[in-house]
Residue frames as a rotation matrix with the C-alpha (Angstrom) as fourth column:
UNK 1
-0.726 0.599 -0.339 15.36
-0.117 0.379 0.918 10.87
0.678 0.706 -0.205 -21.07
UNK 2
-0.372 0.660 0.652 11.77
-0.912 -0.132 -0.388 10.77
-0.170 -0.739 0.651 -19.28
UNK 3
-0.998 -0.047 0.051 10.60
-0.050 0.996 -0.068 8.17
-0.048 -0.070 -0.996 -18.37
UNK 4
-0.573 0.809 -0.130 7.03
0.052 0.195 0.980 6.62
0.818 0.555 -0.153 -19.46
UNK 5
0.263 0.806 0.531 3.62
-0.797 -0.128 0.590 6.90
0.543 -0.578 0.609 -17.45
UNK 6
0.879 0.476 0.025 3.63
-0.432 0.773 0.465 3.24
0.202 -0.420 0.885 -16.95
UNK 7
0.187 -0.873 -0.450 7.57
0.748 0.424 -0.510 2.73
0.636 -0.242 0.733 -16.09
UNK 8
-0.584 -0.133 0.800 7.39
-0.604 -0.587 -0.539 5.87
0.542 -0.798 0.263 -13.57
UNK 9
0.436 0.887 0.151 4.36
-0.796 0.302 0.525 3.73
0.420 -0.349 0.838 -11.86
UNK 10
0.790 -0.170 -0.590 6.52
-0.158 0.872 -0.463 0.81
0.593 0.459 0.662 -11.84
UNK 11
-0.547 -0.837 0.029 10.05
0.250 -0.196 -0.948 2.27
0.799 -0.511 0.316 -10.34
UNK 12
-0.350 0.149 0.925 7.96
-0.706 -0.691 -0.155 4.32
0.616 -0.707 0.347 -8.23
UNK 13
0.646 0.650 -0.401 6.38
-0.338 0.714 0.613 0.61
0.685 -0.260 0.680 -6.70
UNK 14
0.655 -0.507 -0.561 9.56
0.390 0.862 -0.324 -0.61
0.648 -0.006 0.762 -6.30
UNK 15
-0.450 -0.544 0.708 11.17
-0.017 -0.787 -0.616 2.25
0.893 -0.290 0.345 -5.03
UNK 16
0.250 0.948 0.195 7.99
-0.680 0.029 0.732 1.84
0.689 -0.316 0.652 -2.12
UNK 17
0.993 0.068 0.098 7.69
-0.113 0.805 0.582 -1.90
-0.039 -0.589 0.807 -1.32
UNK 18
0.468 -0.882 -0.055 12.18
0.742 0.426 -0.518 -2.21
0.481 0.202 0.853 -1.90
UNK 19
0.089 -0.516 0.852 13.83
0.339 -0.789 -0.513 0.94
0.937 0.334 0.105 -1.41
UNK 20
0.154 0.156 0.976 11.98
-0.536 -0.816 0.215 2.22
0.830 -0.556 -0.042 2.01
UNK 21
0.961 0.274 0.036 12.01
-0.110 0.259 0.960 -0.13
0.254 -0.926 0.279 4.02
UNK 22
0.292 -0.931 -0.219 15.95
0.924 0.334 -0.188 -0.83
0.248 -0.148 0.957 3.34
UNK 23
-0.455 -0.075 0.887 16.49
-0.207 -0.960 -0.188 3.18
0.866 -0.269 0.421 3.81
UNK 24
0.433 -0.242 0.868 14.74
-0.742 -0.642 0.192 2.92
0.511 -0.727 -0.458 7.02
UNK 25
0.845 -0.249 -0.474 16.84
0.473 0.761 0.444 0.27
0.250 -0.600 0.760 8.24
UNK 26
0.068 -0.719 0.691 19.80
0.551 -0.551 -0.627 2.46
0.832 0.424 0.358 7.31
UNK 27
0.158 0.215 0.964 18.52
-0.293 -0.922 0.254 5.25
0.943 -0.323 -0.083 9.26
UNK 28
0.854 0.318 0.412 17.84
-0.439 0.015 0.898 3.65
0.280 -0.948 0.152 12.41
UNK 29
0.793 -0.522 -0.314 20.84
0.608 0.653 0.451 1.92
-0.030 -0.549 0.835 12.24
UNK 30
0.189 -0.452 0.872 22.79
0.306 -0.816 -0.490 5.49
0.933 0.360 -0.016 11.83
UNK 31
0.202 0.022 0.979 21.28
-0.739 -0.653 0.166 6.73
0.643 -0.757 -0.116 14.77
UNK 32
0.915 -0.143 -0.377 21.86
0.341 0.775 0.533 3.53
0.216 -0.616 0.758 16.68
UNK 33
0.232 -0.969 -0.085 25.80
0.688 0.225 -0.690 3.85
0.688 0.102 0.719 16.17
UNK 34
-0.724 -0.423 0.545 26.00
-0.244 -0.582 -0.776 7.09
0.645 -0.695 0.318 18.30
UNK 35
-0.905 0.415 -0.095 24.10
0.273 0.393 -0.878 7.07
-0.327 -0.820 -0.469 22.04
UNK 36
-0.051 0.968 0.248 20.58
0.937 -0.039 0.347 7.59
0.345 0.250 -0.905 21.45
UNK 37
-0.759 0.001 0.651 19.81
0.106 -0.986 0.125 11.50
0.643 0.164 0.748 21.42
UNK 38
-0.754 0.653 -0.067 16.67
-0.326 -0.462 -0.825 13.18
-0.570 -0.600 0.561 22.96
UNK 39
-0.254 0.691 0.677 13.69
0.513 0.689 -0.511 12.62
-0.820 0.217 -0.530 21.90
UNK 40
0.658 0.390 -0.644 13.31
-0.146 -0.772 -0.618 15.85
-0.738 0.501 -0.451 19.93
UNK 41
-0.012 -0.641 -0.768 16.47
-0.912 -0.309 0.272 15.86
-0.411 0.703 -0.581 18.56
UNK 42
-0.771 -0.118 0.625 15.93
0.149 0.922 0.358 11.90
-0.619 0.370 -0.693 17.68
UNK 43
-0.106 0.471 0.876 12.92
0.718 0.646 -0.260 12.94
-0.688 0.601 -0.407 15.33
UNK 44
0.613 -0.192 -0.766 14.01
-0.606 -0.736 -0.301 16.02
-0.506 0.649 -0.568 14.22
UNK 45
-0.541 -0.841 0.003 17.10
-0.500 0.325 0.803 13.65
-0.676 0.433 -0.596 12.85
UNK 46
-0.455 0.545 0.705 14.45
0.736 0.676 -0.048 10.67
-0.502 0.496 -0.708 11.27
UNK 47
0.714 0.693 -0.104 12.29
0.305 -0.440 -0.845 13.89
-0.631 0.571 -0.525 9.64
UNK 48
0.304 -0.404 -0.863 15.30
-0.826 -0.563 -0.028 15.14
-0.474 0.721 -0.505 7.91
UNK 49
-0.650 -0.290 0.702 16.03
-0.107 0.950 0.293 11.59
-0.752 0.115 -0.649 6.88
UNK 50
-0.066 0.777 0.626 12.69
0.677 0.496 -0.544 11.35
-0.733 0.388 -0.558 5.29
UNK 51
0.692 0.384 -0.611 12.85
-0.135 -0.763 -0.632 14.12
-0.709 0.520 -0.476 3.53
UNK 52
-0.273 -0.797 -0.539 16.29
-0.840 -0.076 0.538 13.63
-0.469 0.599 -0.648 2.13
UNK 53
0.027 0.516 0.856 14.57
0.277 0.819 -0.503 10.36
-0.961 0.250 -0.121 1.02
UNK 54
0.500 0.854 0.144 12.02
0.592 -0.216 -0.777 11.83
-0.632 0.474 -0.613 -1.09
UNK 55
0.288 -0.442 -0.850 14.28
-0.414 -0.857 0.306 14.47
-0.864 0.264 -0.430 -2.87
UNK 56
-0.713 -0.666 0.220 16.01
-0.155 0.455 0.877 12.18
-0.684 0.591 -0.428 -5.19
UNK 57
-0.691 0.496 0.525 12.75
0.641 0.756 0.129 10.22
-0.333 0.426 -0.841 -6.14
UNK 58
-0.441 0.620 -0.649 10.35
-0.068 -0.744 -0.665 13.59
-0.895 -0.249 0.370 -6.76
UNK 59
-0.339 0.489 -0.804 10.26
-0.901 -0.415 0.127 13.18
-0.271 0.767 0.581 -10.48
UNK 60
-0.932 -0.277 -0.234 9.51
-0.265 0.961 -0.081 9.54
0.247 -0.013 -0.969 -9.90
UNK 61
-0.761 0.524 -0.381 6.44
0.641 0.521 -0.563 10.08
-0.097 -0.673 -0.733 -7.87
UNK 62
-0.690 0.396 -0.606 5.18
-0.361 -0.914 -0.186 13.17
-0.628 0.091 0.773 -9.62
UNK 63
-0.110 0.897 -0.429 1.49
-0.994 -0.100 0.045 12.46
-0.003 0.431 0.902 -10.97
UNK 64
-0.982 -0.021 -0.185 1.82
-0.050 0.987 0.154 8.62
0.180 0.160 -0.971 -10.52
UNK 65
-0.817 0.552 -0.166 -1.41
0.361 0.265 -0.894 9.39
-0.450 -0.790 -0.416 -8.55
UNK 66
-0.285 0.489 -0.825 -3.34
-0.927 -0.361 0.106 11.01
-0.246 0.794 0.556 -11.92
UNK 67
0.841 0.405 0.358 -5.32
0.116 0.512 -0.851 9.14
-0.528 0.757 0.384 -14.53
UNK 68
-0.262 -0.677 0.688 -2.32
0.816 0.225 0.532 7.95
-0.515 0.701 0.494 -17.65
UNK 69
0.310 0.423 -0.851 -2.13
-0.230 -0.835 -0.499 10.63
-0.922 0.351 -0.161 -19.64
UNK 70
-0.848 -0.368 -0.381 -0.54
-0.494 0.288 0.821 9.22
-0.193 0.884 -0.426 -22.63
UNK 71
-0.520 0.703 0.485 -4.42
0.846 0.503 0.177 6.68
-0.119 0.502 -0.856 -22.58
UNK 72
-0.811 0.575 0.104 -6.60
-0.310 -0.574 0.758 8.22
0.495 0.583 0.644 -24.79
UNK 73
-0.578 0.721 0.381 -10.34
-0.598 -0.058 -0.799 9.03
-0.555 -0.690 0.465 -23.04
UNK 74
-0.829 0.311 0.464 -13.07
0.447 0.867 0.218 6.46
-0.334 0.388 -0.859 -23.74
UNK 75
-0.854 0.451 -0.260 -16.14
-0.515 -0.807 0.288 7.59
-0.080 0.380 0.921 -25.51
């Protein structure tokens, strides 16, 4: 089931100001657990992190940044 303009806006907040910041605690505390890498290979590791992020949430965050399309245009 799809979800509504204004309940994709919503998740997609929460998902934001909840979600990321606890994901990058995660992360850093991943890489913490083994010795600390290079520097390259420490942000090649955090970019593929972010990305795997974002995968899940795509149809979440897709057009939040449009005008509602379900509101009808004023005249």
């Amino acid at each position: 089931m799809a979800l509504s303009y204004k309940a994709r806006r919503r998740w997609s907040l929460v998902i934001l100001l909840v979600g990321l910041p606890a994901y990058i605690v995660v992360a850093v505390t991943v890489v913490n657990w083994f010795e600390r890498p290079g520097f390259v290979l420490e942000l090649a590791i955090y970019v593929g992190l972010g990305i795997l992020w974002a995968l899940p949430f795509r149809a979440v965050f897709r057009g939040i940044g449009q005008a509602d399309p379900d509101q009808k245009k004023a005249e």
